[in-house]
C-alpha positions as CSV (number, residue, x, y, z in Angstrom):
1,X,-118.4,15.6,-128.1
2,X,-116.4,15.8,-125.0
3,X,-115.1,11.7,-125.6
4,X,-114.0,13.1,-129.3
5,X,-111.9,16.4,-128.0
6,X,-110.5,14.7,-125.1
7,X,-109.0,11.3,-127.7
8,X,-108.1,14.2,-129.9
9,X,-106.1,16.1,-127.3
10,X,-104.6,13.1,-126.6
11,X,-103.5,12.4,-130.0
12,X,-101.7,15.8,-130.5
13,X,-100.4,14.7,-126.8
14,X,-98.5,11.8,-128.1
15,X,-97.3,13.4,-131.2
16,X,-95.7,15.9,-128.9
17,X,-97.3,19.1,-130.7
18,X,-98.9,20.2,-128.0
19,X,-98.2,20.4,-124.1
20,X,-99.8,21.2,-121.2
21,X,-99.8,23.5,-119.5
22,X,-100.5,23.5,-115.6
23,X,-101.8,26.5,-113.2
24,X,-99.9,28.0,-110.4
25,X,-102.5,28.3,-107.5
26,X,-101.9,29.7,-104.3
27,X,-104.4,30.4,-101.3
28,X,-105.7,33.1,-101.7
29,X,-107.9,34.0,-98.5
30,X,-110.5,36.6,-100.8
31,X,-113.6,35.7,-103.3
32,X,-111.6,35.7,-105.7
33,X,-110.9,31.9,-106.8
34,X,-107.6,30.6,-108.9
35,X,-108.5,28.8,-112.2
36,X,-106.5,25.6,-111.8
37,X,-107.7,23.9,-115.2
38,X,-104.8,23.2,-117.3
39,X,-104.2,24.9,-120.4
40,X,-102.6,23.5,-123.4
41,X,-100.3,25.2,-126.5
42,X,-98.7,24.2,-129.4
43,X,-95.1,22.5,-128.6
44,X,-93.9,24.3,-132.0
45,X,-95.3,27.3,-133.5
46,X,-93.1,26.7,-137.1
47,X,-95.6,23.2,-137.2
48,X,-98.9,24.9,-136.9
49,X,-97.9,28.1,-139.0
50,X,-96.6,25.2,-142.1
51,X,-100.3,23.5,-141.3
52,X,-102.3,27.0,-141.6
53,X,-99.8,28.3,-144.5
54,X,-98.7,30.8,-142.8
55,X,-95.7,32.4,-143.5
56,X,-93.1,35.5,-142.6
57,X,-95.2,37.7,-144.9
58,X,-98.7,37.3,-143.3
59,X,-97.3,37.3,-139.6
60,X,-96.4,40.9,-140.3
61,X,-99.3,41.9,-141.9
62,X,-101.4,40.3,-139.1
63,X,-100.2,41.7,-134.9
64,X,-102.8,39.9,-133.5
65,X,-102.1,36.5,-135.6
66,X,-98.3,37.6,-135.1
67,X,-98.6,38.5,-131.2
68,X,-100.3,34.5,-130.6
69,X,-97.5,32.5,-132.2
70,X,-95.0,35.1,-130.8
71,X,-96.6,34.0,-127.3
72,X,-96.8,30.3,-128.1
73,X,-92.9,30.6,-129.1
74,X,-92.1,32.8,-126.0
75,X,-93.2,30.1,-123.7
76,X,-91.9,27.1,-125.2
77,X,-88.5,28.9,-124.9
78,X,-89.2,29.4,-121.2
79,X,-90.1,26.2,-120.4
80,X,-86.6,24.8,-122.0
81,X,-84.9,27.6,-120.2
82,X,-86.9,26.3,-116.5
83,X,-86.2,23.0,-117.7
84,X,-82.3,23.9,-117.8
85,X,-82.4,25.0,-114.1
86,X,-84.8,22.5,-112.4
87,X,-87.4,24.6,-112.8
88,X,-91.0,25.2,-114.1
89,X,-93.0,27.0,-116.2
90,X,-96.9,27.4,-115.0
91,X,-99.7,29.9,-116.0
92,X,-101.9,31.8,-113.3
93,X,-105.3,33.0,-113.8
94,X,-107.8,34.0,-111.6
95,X,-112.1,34.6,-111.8
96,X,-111.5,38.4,-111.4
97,X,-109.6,38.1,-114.8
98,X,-106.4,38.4,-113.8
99,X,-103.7,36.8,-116.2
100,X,-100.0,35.8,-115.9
101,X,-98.5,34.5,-119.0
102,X,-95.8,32.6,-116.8
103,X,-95.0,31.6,-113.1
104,X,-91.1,30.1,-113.1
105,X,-91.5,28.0,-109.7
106,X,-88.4,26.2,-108.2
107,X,-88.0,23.8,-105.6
108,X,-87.8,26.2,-102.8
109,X,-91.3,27.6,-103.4
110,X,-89.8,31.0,-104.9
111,X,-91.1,32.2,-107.7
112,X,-91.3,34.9,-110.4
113,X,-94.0,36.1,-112.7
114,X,-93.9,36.7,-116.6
115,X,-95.9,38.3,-118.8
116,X,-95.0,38.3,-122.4
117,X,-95.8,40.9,-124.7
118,X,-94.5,42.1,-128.4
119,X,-92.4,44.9,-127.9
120,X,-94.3,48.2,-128.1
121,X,-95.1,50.9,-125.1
122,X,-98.6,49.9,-125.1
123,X,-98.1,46.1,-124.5
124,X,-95.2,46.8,-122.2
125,X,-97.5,49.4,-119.9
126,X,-100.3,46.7,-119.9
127,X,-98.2,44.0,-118.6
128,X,-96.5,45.9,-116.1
129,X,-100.0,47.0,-114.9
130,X,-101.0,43.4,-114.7
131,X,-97.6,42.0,-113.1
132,X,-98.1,44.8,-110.6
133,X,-101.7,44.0,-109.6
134,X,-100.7,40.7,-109.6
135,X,-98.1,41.4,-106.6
136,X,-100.3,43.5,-105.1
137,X,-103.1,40.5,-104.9
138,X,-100.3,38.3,-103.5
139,X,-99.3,40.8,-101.1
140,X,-103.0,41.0,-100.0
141,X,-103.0,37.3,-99.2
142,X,-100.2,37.0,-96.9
143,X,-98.1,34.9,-99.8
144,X,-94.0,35.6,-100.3
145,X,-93.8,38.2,-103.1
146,X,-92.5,37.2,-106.9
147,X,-88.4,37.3,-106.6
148,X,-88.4,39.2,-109.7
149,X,-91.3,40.7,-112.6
150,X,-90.5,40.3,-115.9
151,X,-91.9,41.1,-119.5
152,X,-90.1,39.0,-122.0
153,X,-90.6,40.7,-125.0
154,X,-90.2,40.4,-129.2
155,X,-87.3,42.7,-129.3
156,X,-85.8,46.1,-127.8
157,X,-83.2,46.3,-125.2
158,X,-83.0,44.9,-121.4
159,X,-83.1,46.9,-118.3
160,X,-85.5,47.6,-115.7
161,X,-87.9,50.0,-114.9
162,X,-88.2,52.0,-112.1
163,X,-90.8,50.0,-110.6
164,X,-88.5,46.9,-110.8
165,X,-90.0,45.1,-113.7
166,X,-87.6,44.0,-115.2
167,X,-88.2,43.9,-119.4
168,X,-86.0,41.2,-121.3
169,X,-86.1,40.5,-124.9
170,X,-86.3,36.7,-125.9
171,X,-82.5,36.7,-127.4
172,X,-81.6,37.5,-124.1
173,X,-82.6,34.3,-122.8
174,X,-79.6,32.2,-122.1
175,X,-79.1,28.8,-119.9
């Protein structure tokens, strides 16, 4: 069974419509141990929404189905905008449960942390909570802190809030 996934992984591989996706891992000097499997998603959202038949009209009827190609799409835009700057695009995740959607490393060993969320208070309070704990762990740890938080989001307006998370819609995104 394992043989079977792994040659069909590789397949979608080398058709390019899906990507991997590697994990940011620092040291962390607690019990708490960093996942550093890879993860993979879909390299366009439009291919497996045209495969499942899905179209504008059930992505709006459907958040949750809505919200996972939103996230798929958000991070394939990322990693083009890393690639534009010499960066890259990870994923950290942690056995305590801790999630972040995005770590944008550079060559320096600076970093920032992204969570990606459709635009609504709810979503946007949740990842803040989780970008901040996040900080917070890596304070813990003796590790540099993020250079910036971020929550790129479905739609809204840009600013940031007063806990300097900064929230950024996806049009906003620019190389």
């Amino acid at each position: 069974m394992r043989k079977t996934f792994a040659s069909y992984r590789r397949a979608l591989e080398s058709l390019l419509l899906i990507r991997k996706v590697e994990s940011w891992a620092p040291r962390l000097k607690s019990t708490v141990r960093a996942i550093t499997s890879p993860s993979y998603r879909f390299a366009d959202t439009s291919i497996a929404c045209a495969a499942l038949g899905i179209g504008p009209e059930q992505l709006l009827r459907d958040f949750a189905l809505f919200d996972g190609f939103f996230h798929d799409f958000a991070f394939h835009e990322l990693e083009e905008y890393a690639a534009d700057f010499g960066t890259e695009i990870q994923r950290y995740r942690d056995s305590s449960g801790l999630r972040v959607d995005g770590i944008l490393t550079n060559s320096r060993l600076e970093y920032g942390a992204i969570q990606i969320r459709i635009c609504n208070s709810k979503n946007i309070d949740e990842a803040k909570r989780t970008l901040l704990a996040f900080q917070e762990k890596i304070a813990r740890n003796g590790i540099a802190p993020p250079r910036f938080l971020m929550i790129l989001t479905s739609h809204g307006f840009m600013y940031r809030d007063p806990d300097g998370v900064d929230i950024v819609p996806i049009n906003c995104l620019r190389p």
